[in-house]
C-alpha positions as CSV (number, residue, x, y, z in Angstrom):
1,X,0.0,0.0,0.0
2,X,2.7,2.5,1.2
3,X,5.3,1.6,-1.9
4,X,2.2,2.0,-4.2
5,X,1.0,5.3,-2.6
6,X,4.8,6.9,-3.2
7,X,4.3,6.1,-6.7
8,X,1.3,7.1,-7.3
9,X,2.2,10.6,-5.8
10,X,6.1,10.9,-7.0
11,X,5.2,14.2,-9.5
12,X,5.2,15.9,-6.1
13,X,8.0,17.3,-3.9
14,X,7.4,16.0,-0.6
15,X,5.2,13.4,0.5
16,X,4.9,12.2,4.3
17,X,3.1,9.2,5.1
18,X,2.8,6.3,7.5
19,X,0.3,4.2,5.6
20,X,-2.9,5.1,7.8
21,X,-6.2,5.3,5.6
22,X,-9.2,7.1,6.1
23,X,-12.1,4.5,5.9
24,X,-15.7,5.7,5.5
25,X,-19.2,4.8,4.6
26,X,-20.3,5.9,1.4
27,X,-21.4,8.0,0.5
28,X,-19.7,10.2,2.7
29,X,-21.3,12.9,4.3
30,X,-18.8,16.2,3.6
31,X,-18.8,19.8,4.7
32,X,-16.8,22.3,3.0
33,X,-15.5,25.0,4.5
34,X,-13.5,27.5,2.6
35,X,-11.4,30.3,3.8
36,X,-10.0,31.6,0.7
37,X,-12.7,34.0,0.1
38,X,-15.7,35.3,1.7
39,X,-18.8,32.6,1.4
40,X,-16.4,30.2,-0.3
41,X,-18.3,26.9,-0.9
42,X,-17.8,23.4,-2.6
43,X,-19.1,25.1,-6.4
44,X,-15.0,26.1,-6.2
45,X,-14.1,22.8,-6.1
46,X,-13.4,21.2,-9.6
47,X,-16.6,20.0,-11.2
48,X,-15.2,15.9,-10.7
49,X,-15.4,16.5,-7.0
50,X,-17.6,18.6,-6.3
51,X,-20.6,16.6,-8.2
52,X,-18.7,13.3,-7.8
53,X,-21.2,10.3,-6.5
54,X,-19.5,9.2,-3.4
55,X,-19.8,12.5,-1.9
56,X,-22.6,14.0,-0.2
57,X,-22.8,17.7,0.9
58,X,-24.1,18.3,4.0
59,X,-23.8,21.6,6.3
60,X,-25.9,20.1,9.4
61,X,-23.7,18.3,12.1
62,X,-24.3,14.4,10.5
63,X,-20.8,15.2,8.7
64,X,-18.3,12.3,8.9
65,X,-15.4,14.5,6.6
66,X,-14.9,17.9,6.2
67,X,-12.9,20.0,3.6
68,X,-10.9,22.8,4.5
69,X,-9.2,25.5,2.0
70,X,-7.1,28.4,3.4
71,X,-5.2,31.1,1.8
72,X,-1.3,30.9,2.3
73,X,0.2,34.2,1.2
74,X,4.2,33.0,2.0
75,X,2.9,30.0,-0.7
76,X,4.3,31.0,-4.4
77,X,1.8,31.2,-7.0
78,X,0.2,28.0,-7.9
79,X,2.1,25.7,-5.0
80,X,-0.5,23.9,-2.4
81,X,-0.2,21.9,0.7
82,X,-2.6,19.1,1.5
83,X,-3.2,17.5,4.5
84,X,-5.1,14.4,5.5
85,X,-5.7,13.9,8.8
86,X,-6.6,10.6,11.6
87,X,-9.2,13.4,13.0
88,X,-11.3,13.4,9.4
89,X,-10.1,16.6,8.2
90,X,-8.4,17.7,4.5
91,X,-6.9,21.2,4.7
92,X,-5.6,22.3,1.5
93,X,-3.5,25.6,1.5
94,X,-2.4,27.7,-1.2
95,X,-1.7,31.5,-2.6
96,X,-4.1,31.0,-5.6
97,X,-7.5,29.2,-7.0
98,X,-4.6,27.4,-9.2
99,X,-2.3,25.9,-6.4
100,X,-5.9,24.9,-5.1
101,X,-6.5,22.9,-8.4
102,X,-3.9,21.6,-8.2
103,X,-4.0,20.0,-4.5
104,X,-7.4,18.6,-5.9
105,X,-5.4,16.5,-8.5
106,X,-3.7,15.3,-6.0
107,X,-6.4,14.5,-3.3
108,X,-8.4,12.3,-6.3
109,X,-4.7,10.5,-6.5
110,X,-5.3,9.4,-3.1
111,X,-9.1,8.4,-2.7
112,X,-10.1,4.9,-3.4
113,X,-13.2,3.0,-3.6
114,X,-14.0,-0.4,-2.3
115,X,-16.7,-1.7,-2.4
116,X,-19.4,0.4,-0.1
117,X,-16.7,2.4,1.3
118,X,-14.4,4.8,0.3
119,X,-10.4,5.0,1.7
120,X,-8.4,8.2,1.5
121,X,-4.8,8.0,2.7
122,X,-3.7,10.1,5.7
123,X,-0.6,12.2,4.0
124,X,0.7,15.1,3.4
125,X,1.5,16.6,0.2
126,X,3.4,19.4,-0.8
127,X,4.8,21.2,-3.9
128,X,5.6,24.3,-5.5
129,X,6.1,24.1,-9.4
130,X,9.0,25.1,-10.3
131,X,8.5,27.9,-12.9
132,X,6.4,30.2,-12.6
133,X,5.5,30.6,-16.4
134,X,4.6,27.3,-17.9
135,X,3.2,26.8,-21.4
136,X,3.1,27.5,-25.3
137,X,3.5,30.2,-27.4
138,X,2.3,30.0,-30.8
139,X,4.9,31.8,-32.5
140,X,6.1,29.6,-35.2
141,X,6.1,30.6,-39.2
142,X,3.8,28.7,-41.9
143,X,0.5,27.8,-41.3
144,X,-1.0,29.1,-37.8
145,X,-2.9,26.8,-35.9
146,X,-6.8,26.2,-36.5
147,X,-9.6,27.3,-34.2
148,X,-10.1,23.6,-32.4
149,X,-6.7,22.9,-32.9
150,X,-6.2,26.4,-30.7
151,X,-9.3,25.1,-28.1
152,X,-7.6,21.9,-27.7
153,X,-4.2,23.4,-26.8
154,X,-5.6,25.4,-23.8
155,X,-7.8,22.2,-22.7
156,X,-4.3,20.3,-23.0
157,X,-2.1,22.9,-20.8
158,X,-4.9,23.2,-18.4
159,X,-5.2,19.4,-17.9
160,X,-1.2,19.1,-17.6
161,X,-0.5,21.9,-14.9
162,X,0.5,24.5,-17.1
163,X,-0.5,27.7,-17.2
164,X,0.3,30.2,-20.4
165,X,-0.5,30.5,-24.0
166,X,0.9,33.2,-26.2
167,X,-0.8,33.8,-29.1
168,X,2.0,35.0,-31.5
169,X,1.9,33.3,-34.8
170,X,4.2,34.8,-37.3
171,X,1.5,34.3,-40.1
172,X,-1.4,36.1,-38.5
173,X,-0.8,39.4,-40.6
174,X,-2.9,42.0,-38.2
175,X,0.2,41.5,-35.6
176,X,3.1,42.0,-38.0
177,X,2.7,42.7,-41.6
178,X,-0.3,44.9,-40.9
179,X,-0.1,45.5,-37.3
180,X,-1.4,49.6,-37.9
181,X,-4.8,47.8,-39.1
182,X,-7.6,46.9,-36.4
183,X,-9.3,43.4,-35.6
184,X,-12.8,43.1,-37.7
185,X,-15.7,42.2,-35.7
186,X,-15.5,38.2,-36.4
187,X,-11.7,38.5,-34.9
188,X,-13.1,40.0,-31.7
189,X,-15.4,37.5,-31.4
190,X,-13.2,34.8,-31.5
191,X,-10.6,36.1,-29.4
192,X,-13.8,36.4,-27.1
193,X,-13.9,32.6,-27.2
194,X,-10.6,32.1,-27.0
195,X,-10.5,34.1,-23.8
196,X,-13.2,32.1,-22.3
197,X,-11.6,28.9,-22.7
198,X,-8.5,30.4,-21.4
199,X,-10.4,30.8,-17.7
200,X,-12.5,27.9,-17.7
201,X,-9.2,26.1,-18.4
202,X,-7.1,28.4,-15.5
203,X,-4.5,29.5,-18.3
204,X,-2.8,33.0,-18.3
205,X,-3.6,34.2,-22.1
206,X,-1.1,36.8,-23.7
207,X,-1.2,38.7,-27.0
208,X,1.6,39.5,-28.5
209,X,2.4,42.2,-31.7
210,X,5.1,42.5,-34.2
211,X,5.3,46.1,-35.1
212,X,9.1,46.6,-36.0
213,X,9.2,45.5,-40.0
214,X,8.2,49.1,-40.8
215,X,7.6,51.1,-37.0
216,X,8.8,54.9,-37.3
217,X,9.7,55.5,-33.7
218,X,9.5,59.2,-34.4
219,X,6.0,59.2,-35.7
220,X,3.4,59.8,-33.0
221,X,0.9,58.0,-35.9
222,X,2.4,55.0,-35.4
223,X,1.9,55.1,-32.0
224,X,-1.5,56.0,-31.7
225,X,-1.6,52.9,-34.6
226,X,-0.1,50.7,-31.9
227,X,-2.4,51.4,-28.8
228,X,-5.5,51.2,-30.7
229,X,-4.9,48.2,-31.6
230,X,-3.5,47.0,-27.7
231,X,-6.9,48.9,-26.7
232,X,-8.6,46.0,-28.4
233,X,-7.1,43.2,-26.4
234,X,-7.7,45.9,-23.2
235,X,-11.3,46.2,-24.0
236,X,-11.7,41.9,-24.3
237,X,-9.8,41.7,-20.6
238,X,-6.3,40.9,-21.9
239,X,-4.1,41.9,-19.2
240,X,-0.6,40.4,-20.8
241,X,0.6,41.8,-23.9
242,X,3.9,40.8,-25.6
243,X,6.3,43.1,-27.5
244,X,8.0,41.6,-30.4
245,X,11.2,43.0,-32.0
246,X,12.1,39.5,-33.5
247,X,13.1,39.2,-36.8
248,X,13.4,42.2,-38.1
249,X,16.4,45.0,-39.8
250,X,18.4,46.8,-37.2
251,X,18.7,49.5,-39.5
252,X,16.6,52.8,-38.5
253,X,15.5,55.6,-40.7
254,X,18.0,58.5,-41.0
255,X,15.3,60.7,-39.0
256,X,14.7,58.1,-36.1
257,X,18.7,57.6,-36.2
258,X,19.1,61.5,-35.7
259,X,16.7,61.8,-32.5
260,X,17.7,58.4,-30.7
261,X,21.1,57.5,-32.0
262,X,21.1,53.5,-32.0
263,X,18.4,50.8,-32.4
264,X,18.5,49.7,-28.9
265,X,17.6,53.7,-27.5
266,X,14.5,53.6,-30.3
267,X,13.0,50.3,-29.5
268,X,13.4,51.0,-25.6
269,X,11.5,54.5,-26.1
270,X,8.9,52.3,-28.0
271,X,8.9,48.9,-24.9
272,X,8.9,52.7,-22.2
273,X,5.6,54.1,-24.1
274,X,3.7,50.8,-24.6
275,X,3.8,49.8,-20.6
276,X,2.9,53.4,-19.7
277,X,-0.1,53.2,-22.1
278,X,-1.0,50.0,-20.6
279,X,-0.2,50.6,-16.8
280,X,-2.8,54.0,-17.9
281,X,-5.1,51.7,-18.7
282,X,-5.0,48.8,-16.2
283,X,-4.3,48.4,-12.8
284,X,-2.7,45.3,-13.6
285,X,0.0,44.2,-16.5
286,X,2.5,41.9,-17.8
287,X,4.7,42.8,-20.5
288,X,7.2,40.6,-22.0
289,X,9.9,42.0,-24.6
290,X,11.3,40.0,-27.8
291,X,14.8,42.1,-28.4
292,X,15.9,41.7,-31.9
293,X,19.1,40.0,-30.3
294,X,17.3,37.3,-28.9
295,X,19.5,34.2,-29.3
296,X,23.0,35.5,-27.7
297,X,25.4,33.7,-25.7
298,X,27.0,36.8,-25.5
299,X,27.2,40.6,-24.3
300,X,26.5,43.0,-26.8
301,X,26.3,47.1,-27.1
302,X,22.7,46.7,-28.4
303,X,21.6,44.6,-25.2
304,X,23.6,46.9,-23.0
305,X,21.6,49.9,-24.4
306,X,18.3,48.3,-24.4
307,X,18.6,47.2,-20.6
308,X,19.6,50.4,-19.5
309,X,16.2,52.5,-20.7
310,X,13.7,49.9,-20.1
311,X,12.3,49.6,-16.7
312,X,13.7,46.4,-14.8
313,X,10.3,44.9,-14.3
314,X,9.9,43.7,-17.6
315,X,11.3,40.1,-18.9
316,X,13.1,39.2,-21.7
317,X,12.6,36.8,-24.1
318,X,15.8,34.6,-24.7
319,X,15.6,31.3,-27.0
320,X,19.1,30.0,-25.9
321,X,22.6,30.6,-26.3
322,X,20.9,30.2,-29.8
323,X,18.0,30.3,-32.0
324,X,17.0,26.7,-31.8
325,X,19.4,25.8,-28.9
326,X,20.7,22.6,-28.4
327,X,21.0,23.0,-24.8
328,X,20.9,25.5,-22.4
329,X,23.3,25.0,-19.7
330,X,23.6,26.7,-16.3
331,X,26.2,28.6,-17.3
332,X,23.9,29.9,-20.2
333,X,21.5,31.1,-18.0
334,X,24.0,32.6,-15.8
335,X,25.8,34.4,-18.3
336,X,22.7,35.9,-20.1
337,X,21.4,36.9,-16.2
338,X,24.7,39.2,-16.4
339,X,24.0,40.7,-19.7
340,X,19.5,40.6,-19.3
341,X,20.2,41.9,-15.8
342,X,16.3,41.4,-15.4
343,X,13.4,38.6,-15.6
344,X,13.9,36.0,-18.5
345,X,11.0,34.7,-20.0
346,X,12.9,31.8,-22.1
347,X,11.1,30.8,-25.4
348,X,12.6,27.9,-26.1
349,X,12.2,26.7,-29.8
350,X,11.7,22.9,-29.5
351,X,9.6,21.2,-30.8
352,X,9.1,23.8,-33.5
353,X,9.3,23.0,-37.3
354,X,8.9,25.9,-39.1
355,X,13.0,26.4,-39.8
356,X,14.4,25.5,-43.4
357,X,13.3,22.1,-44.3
358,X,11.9,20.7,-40.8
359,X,8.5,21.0,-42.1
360,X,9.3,17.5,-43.7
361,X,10.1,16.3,-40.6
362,X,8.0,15.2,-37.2
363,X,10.3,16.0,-33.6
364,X,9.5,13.4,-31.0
365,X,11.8,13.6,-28.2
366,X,11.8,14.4,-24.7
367,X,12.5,17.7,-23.4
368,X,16.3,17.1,-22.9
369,X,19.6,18.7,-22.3
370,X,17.5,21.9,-20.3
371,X,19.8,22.4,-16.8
372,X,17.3,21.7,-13.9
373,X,19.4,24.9,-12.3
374,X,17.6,27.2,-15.0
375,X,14.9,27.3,-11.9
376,X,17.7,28.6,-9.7
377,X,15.9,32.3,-8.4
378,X,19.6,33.4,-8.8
379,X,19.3,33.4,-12.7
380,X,15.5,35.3,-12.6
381,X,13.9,32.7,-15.4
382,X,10.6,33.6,-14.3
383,X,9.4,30.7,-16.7
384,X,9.4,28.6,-20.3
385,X,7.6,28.4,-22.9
386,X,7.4,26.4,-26.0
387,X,7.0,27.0,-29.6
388,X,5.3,23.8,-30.9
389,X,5.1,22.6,-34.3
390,X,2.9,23.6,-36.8
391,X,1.1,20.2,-36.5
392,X,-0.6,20.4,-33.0
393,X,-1.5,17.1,-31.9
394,X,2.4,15.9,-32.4
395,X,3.5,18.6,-30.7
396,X,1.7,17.4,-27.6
397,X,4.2,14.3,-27.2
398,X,7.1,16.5,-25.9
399,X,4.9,19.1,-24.2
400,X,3.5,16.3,-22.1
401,X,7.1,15.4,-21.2
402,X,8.2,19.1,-21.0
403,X,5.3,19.7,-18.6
404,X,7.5,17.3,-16.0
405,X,10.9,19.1,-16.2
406,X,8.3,22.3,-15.4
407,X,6.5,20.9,-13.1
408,X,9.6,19.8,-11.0
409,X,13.1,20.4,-12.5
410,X,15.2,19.2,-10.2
411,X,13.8,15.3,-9.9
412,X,13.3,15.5,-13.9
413,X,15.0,12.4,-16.1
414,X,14.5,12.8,-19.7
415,X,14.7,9.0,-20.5
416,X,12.1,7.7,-17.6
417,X,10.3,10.5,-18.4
418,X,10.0,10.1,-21.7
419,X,8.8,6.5,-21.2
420,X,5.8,7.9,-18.8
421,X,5.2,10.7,-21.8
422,X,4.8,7.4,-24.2
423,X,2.5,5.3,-21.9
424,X,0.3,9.0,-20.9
425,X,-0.2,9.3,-24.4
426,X,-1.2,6.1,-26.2
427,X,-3.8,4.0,-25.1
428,X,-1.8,1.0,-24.7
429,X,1.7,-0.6,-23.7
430,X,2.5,-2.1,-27.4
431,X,1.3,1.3,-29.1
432,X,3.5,3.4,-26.7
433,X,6.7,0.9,-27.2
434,X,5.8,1.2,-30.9
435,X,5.7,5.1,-31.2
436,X,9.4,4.8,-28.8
437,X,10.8,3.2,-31.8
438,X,9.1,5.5,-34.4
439,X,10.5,8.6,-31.5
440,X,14.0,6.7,-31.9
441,X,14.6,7.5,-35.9
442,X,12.2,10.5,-35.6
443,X,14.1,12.9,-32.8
444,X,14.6,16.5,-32.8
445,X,17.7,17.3,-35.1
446,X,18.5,20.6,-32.9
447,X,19.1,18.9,-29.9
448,X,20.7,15.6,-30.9
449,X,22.3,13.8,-33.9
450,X,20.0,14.4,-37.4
451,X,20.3,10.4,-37.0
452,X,20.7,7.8,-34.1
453,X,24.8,7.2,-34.2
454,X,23.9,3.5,-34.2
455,X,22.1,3.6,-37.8
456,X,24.8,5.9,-39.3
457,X,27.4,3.8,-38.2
458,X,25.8,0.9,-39.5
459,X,25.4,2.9,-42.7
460,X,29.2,3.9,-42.7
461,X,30.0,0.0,-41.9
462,X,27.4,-1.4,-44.5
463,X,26.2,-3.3,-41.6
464,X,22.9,-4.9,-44.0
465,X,21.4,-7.2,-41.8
466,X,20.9,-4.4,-39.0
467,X,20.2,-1.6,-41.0
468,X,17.3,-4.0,-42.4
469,X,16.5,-5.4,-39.0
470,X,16.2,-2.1,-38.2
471,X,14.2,-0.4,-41.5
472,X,11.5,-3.8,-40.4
473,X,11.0,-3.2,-37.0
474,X,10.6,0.3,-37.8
475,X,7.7,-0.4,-40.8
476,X,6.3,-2.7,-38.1
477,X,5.5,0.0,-35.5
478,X,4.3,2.1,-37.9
479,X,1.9,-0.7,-38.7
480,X,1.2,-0.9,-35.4
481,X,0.6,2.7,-35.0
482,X,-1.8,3.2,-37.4
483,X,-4.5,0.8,-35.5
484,X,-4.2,3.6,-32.4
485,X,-7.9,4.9,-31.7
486,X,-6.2,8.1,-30.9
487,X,-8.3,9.3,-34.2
488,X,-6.2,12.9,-34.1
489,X,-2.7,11.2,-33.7
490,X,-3.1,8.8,-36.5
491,X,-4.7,11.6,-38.9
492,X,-1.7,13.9,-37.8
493,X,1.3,11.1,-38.5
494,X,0.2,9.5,-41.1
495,X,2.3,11.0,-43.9
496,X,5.2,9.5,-42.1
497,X,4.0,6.5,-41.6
498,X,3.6,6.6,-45.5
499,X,6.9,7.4,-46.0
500,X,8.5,4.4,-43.7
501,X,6.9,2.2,-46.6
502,X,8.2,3.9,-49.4
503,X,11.6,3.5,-47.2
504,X,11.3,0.0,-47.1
505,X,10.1,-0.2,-50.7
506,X,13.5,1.6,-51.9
507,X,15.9,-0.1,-49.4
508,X,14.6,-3.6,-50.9
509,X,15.2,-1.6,-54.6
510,X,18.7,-0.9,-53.4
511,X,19.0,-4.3,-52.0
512,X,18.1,-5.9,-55.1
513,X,20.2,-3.4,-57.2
514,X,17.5,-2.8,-59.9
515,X,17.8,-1.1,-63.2
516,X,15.4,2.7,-62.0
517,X,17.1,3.8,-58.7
518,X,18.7,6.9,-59.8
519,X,15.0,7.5,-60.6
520,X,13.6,5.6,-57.2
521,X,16.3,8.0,-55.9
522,X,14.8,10.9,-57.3
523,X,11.4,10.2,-56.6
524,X,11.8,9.9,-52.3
525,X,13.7,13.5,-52.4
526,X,10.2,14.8,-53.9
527,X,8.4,13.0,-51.4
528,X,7.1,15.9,-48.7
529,X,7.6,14.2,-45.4
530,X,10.7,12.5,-44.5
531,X,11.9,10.4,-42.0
532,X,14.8,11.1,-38.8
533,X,17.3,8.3,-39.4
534,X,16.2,8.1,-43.9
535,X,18.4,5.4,-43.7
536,X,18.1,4.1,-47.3
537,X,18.8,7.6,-48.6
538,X,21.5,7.6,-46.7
539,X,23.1,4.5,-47.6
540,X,22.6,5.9,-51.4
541,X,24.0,8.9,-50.7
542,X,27.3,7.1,-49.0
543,X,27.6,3.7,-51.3
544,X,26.3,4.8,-54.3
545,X,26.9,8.6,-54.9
546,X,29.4,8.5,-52.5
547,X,28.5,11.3,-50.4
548,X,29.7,12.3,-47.4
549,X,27.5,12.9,-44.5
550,X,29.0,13.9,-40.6
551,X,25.7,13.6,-39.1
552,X,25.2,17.3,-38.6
553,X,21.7,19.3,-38.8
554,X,24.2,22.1,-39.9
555,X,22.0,24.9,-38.4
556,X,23.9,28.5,-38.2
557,X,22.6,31.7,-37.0
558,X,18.7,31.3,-38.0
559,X,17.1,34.1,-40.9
560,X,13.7,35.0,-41.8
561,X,14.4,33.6,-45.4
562,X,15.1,30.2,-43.9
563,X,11.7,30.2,-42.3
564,X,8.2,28.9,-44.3
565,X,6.1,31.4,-45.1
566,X,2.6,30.7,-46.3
567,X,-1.0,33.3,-45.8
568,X,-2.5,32.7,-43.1
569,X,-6.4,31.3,-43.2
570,X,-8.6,32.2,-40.8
């Protein structure tokens, strides 16, 4: 009981128990009594508890459990103690209606029922996430995501204890090509929607804009432009607004270069005037800042500059000691603390496929090679968030895993985690070992080898019988993958489970040296998605054209032309 109670509750920080269990009668007769707020009652608890069968609310004195919650202000946002006690007593504590969620997720862990009664362990739980930031932002080129596709995300990060989405997608044209041009009415509307779902779902939503492709900071226009169109968001109840200078010319017009000297002085004038429009507007605001040097893993003049004029309250977004970092170290984050000397909001581009040719390409991985000491309050990362692929549902694979290392840094494991992230997601054992082998030749180029050393030194070594071993067991769990009755997930990956048969089919062409492969060849470089490990282009390329290949993604310093760029459709 005790062993399987520890296991049951190991996603949480500290958890004291002897084994004594709380056995009642069902249904139980519970009060609540909440302390959070004035004439708090059990309609705050979650809907699955508060309505749940084996419960019955009572206020007179037949009670035989009672539920306490209490406000905590020395708990950080969305942390939560919970105690059960020998006395018939839960006390939950926390700082926010989030931390008490949370401690509800936990108490349903412990509650079990057998037969006519119901057995709750006596423990006590607590835990304090360790960002505070924890989510998505939609900031990705190509095709932004759909309207349920958008839904589901919220529903996702609400259901897997995070708690922001950034709505920022480089395609959406009113916030960058034509920022200076208002929302139509149908917009409004959805971003009513989209605000709704936000709070039923407890997630922090932010708009962010793009004004600085063609923003004369000497123009009071443009500014009146830019807070008519923040007034929008105001007048819907947006309350955290993002200001992106990503991507975009450092050179200034010769006026603007006369009046503020240097880039950095313009754009801080600009980050200075937006927060005193919205702290005029609001009592309460968040504003986060994309510089146009976002990536660095170094000091610079233009961050220097920047720094100095902007207030010290406002974050920073940092991707990395690069644009689509490989890893981001402790000493990344401490050396960027030095030259940010302020909050860091770090968007961290992974799993995103939006770069070159990686819209070809699926990343399943886990959410590796991040230091748990990035949660250290020493370096000020005030939180993560992820820019997801274009195609949603994949994308959730290594959010789920990602939503671990956030949840608690310091006791993540990317490889035991990543096993849990399979088994979460597919709705059995043999699907989830089958998408591990489909995750092995399918991983995220940016943050590991573009293919597993194993298959390209078997390549090198012309090792047939494994790379064919290998190329079957791989077309088998692809097989095997299709049969899922996750309906979304097999609809989202089935192009590459297309192409792991036309892999097959031209490894076996290869194998059998016929007459067409130049034009075989030919034909699989046309195909549109492509496979991690492509091992039987790759053995072309090395035995037959004699290529050479070091197993490099070969990524530099990231440009807007590298990026894929397609209309949005709303």
């Amino acid at each position: 009981m005790v062993i399987s109670l520890y296991n049951q509750l190991k996603s949480y920080q500290e958890v004291i128990t002897r084994g004594d269990v709380l056995v009642l009668p069902r249904p139980v007769k519970v009060a609540f009594k909440g302390q959070f707020f004035r004439f708090q009652n059990q309609v705050s608890l979650n809907s699955k508890l508060a309505n749940v069968a084996y419960f019955e609310w009572v206020t007179d004195d037949s009670v035989s459990l009672q539920i306490c919650h209490q406000y905590d202000r020395a708990l950080p946002a969305d942390a939560f103690s919970l105690i059960v006690k020998s006395d018939q007593t839960i006390t939950i504590h926390s700082s926010n209606m989030r931390g008490f969620a949370y401690a509800q997720e936990a108490l349903e862990k412990i509650i079990i029922q057998a037969n006519n009664r119901l057995e709750i362990a006596q423990v006590s739980i607590k835990h304090s996430p360790s960002f505070q930031l924890r989510g998505v932002i939609e900031g990705f080129y190509g095709r932004p995501w759909t309207r349920a596709e958008r839904k589901d995300c919220l529903q996702f990060l609400g259901q897997n204890r995070m708690n922001t989405y950034m709505y920022a997608p480089k395609n959406d044209d009113f916030l960058r090509n034509q920022w200076r041009d208002l929302y139509p009415d149908e917009w409004i509307a959805y971003f009513k929607e989209l605000l709704a779902e936000a709070k039923t779902n407890q997630v922090d939503f932010w708009y962010m804009i793009s004004p600085g492709l063609d923003f004369d900071y000497c123009d009071p226009e443009d500014y009146q432009f830019l807070y008519q169109k923040l007034q929008q968001m105001i007048d819907l109840g947006v309350n955290r607004f993002g200001l992106l200078l990503d991507d975009i010319d450092y050179t200034i017009m010769e006026n603007v270069e006369k009046y503020f000297q240097t880039t950095a002085f313009a754009q801080g004038h600009l980050v200075n005037q937006v927060f005193a429009y919205l702290k005029e507007k609001q009592a309460l605001v968040d504003l986060v800042v994309c510089p146009t040097e976002y990536d660095n893993a170094f000091d610079s003049l233009y961050l220097k500059q920047l720094s100095e004029v902007i207030a010290p309250e406002i974050p920073f977004f940092w991707t990395g000691p690069s644009t689509l970092a490989s890893q981001i170290s402790e000493a990344d984050a401490d050396l960027i603390q030095q030259v940010y000397q302020r909050p860091i909001i770090i968007w961290d581009n992974i799993p995103v496929n939006d770069y070159q040719k990686d819209y070809q390409r699926v990343f399943i991985s886990p959410y590796a090679n991040r230091s748990p000491h990035l949660a250290n309050p020493n370096y000020q990362v005030q939180g993560i968030v992820s820019n997801p692929m274009i195609n949603w549902e994949l994308s959730k694979i290594i959010l789920l895993d990602m939503s671990h290392y956030l949840w608690d840094a310091s006791h993540y494991e990317p490889a035991s985690s990543f096993k849990e992230t399979l088994r979460t997601y597919m709705d059995s054992e043999v699907e989830a070992n089958a998408l591990e082998i489909f995750a092995y030749h399918n991983g995220n180029r940016h943050m590991h080898q573009d293919c597993p050393f194993a298959i390209f030194q078997a390549i090198k070594d012309k090792n047939i019988s494994f790379l064919e071993a290998s190329l079957k067991e791989l077309a088998k769990a692809g097989q095997l993958l299709k049969q899922s009755k996750n309906e979304a997930f097999v609809q989202s990956i089935s192009p590459w489970l297309a192409r792991l048969e036309e892999d097959l089919a031209f490894w076996q062409a290869i194998q059998e040296s016929q007459s067409d492969l130049e034009k075989r060849y030919q034909a699989i470089l046309q195909l549109p998605n492509r496979t991690g490990s492509d091992i039987a282009v790759r053995y072309y390329d090395t035995h037959v054209l004699k290529k050479t290949d070091d197993n490099q993604a070969n990524v530099g310093l990231a440009q807007a032309k590298d990026y894929q760029k397609k209309l949005i459709q709303f």
